[in-house]
C-alpha positions in Angstrom: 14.2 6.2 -13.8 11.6 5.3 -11.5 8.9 8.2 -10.1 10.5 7.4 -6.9 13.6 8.4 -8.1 12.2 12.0 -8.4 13.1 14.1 -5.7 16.2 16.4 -6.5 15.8 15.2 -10.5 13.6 18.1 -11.7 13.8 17.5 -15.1 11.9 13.7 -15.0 9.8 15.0 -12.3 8.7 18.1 -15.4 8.2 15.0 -17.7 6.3 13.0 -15.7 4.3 16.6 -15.6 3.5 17.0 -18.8 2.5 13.4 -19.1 -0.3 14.1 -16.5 -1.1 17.3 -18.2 -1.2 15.2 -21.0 -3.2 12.4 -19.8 -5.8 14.8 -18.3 -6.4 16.4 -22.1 -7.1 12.8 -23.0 -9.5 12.4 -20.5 -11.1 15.7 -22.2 -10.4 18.3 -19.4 -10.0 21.6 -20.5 -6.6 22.9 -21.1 -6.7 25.2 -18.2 -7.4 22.5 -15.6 -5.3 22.9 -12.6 -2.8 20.0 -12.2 -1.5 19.7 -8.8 1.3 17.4 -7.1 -0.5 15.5 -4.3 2.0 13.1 -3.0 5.4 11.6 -4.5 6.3 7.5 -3.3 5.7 4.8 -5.6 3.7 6.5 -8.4 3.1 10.6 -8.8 -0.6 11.3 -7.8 -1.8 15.0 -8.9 -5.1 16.6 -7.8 -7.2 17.9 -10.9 -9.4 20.4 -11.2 -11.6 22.6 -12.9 -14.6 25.2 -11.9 -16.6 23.1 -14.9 -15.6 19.7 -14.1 -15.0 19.9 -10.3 -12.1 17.5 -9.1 -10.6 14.5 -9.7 -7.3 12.5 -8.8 -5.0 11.2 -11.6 -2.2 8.7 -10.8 0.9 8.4 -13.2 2.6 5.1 -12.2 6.6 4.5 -11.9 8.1 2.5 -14.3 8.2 -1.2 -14.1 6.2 -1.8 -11.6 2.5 -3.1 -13.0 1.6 -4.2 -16.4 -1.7 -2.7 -17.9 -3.3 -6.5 -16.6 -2.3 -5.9 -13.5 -3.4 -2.4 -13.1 -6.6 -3.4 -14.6 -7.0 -5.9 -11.8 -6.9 -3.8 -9.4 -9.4 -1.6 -10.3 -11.4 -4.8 -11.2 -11.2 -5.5 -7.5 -12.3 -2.0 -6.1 -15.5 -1.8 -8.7 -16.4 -5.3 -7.2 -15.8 -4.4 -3.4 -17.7 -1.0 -3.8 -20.5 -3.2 -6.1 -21.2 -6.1 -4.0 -18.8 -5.6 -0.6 -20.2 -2.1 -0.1 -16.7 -0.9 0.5 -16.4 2.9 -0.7 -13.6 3.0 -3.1 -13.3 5.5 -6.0 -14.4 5.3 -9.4 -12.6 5.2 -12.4 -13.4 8.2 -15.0 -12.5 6.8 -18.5 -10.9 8.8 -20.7 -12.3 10.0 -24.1 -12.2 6.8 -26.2 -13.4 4.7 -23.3 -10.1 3.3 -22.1 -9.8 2.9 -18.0 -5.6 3.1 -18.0 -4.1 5.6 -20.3 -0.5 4.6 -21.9 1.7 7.8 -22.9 5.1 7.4 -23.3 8.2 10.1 -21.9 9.6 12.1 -23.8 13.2 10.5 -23.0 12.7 7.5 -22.5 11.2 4.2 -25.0 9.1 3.5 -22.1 5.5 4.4 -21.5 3.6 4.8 -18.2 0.7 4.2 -17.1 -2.6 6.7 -16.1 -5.3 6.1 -14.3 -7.8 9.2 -13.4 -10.2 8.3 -10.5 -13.4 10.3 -8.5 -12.0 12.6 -5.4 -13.5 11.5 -2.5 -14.3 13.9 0.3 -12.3 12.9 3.6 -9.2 13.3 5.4 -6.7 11.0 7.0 -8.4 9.4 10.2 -6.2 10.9 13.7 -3.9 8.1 14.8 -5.1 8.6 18.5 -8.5 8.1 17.3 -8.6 4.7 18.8 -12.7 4.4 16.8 -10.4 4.6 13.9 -8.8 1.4 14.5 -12.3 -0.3 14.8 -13.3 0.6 11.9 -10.4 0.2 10.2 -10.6 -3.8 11.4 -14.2 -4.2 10.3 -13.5 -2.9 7.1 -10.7 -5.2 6.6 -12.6 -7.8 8.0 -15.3 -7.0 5.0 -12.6 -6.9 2.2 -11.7 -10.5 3.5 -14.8 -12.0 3.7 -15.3 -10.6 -0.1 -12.0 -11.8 -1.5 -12.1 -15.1 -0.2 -15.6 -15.9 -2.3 -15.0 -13.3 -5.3 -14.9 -14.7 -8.5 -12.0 -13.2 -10.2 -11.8 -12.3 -13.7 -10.1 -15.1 -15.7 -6.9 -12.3 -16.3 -7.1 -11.4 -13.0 -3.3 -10.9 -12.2 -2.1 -9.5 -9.3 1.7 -9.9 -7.4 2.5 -12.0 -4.0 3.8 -10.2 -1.2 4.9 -14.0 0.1 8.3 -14.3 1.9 10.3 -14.8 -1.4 8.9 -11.1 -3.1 10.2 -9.4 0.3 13.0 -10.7 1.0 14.2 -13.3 -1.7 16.6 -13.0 -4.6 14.7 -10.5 -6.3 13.1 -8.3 -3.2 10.5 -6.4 -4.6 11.3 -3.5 -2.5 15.4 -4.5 -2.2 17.2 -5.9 0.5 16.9 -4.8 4.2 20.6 -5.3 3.7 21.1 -2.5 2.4 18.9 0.0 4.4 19.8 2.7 6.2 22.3 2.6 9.1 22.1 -1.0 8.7 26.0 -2.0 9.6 27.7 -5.6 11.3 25.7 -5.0 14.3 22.2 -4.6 12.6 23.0 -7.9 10.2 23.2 -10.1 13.2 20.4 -9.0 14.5 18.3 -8.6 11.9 19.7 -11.9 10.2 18.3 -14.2 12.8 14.8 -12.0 12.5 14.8 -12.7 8.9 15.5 -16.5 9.5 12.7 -16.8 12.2 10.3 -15.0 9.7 10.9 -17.4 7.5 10.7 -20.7 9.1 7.6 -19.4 11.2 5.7 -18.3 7.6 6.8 -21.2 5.9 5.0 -23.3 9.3 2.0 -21.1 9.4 1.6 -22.1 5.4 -0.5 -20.5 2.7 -4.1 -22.6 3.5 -6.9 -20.8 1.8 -8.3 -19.3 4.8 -5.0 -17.7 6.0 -3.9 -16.6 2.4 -5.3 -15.1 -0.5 -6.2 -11.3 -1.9 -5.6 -8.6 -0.1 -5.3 -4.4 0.3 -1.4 -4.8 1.2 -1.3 -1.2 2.7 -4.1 -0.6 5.2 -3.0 2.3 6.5 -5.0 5.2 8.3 -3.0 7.2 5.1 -5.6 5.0 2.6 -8.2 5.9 4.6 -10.7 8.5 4.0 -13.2 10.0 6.9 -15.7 12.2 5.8 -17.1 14.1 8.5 -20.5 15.5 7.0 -21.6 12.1 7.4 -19.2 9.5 9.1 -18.3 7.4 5.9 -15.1 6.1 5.2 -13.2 5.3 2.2 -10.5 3.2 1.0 -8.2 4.4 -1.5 -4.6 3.4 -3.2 -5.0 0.0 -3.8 -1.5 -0.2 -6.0 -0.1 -2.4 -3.9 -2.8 -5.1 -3.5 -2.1 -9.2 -4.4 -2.0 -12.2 -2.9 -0.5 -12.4 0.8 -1.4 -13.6 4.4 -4.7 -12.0 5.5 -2.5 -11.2 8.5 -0.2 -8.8 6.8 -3.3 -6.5 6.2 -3.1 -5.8 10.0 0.7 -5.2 10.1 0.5 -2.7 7.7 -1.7 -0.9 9.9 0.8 0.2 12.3 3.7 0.4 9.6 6.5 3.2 10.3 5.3 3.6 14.1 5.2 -0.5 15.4 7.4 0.3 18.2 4.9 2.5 20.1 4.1 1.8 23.4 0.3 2.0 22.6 0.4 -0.6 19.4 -0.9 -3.8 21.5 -3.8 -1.6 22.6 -4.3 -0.6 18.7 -3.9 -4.1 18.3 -6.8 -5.4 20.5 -8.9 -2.4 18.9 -8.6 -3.2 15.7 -9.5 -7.0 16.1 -12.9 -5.7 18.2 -13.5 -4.1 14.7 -12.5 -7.5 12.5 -14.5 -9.6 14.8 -17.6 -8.6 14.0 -17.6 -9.9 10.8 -14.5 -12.6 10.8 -13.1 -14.4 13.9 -9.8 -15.4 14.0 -8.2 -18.1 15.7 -5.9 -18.4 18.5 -3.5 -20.3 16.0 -3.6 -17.3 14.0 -3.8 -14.5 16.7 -0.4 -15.9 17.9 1.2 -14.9 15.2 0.5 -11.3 15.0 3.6 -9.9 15.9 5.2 -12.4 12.8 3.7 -10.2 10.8 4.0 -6.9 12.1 7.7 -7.7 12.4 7.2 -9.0 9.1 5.9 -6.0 7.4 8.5 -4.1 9.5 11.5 -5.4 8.1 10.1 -5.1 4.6 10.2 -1.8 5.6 13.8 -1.4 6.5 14.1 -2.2 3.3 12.0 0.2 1.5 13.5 3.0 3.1 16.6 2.3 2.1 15.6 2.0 -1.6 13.5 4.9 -1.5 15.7 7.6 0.0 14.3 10.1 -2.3 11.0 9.9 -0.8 10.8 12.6 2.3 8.9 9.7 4.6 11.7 7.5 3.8 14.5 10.4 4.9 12.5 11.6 8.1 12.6 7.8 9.3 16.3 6.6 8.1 18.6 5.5 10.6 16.4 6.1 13.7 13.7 3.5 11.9 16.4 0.6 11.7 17.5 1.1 15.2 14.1 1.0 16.7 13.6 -2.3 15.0 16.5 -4.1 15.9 14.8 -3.2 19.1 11.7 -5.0 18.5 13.7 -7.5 16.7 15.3 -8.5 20.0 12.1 -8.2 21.5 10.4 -11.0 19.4 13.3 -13.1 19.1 13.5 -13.4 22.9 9.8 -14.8 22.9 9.2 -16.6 19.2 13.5 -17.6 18.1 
């Protein structure tokens, strides 16, 4: 069972629970530590704290989805882009013995998971009609870029693609659009010769050094953090960074609202931002809406294999609609 299986199975969602209360003891918190639910999608993320040890976030990670390498490279990656990028991204608090990823396994299951505790940041979720938001957001992407493309990576540095076989191959990492939501005959001829133009138009664009490499994979306004005291931002839940298009960190920008009238504006915003620091070139620029369409139909897919998570139910059938839409919209200009 996967933590986003959760919802409406309150009996893993107690175990997964305990492990966090669990993990938090080993991390020498005192017993009577509060241990809140933040958020439920891929992983369970509860909001610790204490009047003698202030706050903290602790992460318990669904089943299957990193190894302990991998979860270790990623945090690898935010201690360098906060050490030498000067990208704000949490710490990791070790627990008692030292170790920065905690293994405890559930009660029912031969499995263990995985816990990670980190700093809490002061912040909130940047306003998606604050159009200064989208500047910064493309500078700061611009900045992760321009750090992972010279980084020296740790020699067990291992992270996952997000490359056109891992969305939508064999073995979809997030299952097949197929099967999304309200996606019937209609939708499948639609969204079949999108798929089919994605692919031949990534597999043109190629993988060249400069187009391809590490990336955030979920640069949402969600995974950023504004702190208003004193106008710093964060960048938080790097679980689904690896190796992808530098492009895709721009579709994922706009993902779950890409039909909105006012995206191309966004758009233009957010490349004022990542031109400061990184131009991009009209080859590449052409392309955008690849891989927002891209990102979008990954999406489709997600939803539909993540019905138990409430942003996945609020968007359902309306999402797939609205992206046939678009789909008919690219294809008329890029088919």
């Amino acid at each position: 069972m996967s933590v986003h299986d959760l919802s409406g199975e309150g009996d893993v969602l107690d175990r997964v629970g305990r492990i966090a209360r669990r993990a938090v003891a080993q991390h020498g918190w005192p017993d009577s530590a509060s241990v809140e639910l933040l958020n439920l999608s891929e992983n369970a993320t509860y909001l610790i704290e204490h009047p003698s040890r202030g706050k903290a976030v602790l992460r318990v990670h669904r089943l299957g989805y990193h190894s302990r390498l991998e979860i270790e490279s990623e945090l690898a990656w935010m201690d360098a882009l906060r050490d030498e990028a000067g990208i704000r991204t949490p710490k990791v608090l070790a627990a008692s013995d030292g170790s920065i990823v905690v293994a405890l396994r559930d009660e029912r299951l031969e499995e263990e998971r995985f816990c990670v505790m980190f700093e809490h940041l002061p912040g909130r979720e940047p306003l998606e009609h604050d159009l200064e938001s989208f500047d910064r957001l493309g500078e700061i992407t611009a900045t992760m870029h321009r750090h992972a493309r010279s980084w020296e990576m740790p020699g067990e540095f291992r992270r996952f693609q997000w490359d056109y076989d891992a969305a939508f191959g064999d073995t979809a990492r997030w299952g097949r659009w197929q099967e999304g939501v309200g996606v019937g005959p209609s939708e499948v001829s639609i969204l079949s010769r999108l798929d089919e133009t994605l692919h031949r138009r990534l597999a043109a664009f190629g993988t060249g050094h400069e187009r391809y490499g590490l990336i955030h994979a979920d640069t949402r306004l969600a995974n950023l953090l504004l702190d208003d005291s004193d106008g710093s931002v964060s960048v938080i839940d790097f679980d689904d960074c690896g190796f992808s298009w530098y492009l895709y960190d721009l579709a994922t920008a706009f993902s779950f609202f890409e039909h909105r009238p006012h995206v191309p504006e966004l758009i233009d915003i957010w490349l004022t931002g990542y031109r400061r620091l990184l131009e991009l070139p009209a080859a590449e620029e052409a392309e955008i809406w690849t891989f927002i369409l891209f990102r979008r139909l990954l999406l489709v897919a997600w939803i539909g294999s993540h019905g138990a998570v409430e942003v996945a139910r609020e968007l359902g059938v309306g999402y797939t609609g609205e992206t046939c839409d678009l789909a008919e919209r690219y294809l008329s200009d890029f088919a």
